[in-house]
N, C-alpha and C positions, 0 to 999 in steps of 0.2 A: 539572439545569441546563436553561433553557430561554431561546430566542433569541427574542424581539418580533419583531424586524425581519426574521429571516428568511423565506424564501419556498423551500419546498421546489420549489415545481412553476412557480416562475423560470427560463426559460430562458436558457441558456450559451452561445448559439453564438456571440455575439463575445468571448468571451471565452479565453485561454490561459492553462494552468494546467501548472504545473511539479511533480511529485511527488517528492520526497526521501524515497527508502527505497520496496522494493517488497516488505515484511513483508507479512503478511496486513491489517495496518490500510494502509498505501499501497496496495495494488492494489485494497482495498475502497473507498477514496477516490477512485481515479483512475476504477475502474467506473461510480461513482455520477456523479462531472461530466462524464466522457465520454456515458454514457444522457442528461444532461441538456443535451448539445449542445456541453461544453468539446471543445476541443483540449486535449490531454493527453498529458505527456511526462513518462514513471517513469525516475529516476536511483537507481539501486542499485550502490554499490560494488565488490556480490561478483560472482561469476561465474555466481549462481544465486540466484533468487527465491525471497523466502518466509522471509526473514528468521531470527529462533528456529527457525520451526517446518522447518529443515533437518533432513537427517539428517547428520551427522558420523562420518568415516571416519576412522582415523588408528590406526596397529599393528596391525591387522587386529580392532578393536573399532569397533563400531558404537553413534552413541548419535544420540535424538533430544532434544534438550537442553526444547525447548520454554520457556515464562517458566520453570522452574526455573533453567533455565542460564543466566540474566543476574545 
């Protein structure tokens, strides 16, 4: 898939950008507009970043769920 109209090396700085989720694809997103001058605000529900790629604790087993885990 490829974008015409976009402009990678378009600068951001008036611009603010809101991030929903700080999985590894949001914090990759919000890095990339923030280097490109956005203001930039990561909203994550949990208590800890990194979405899937958590480790999960629970009875005293340990799992890192990873995309298998969705």
């Amino acid at each position: 898939m490829t974008c015409d109209t976009c402009d990678d090396e378009q600068p951001l700085a008036d611009e603010s950008v809101v991030v929903v989720g700080a999985g590894l694809g949001g914090l990759s997103a919000a890095c990339h507009l923030a280097d490109r001058g956005a203001a930039v605000e990561v909203i994550e529900r949990n208590s800890r970043v990194g979405g899937v790629a958590n480790r999960i604790e629970a009875e005293g087993f340990r799992s890192t769920p990873g995309p298998r885990g969705i």
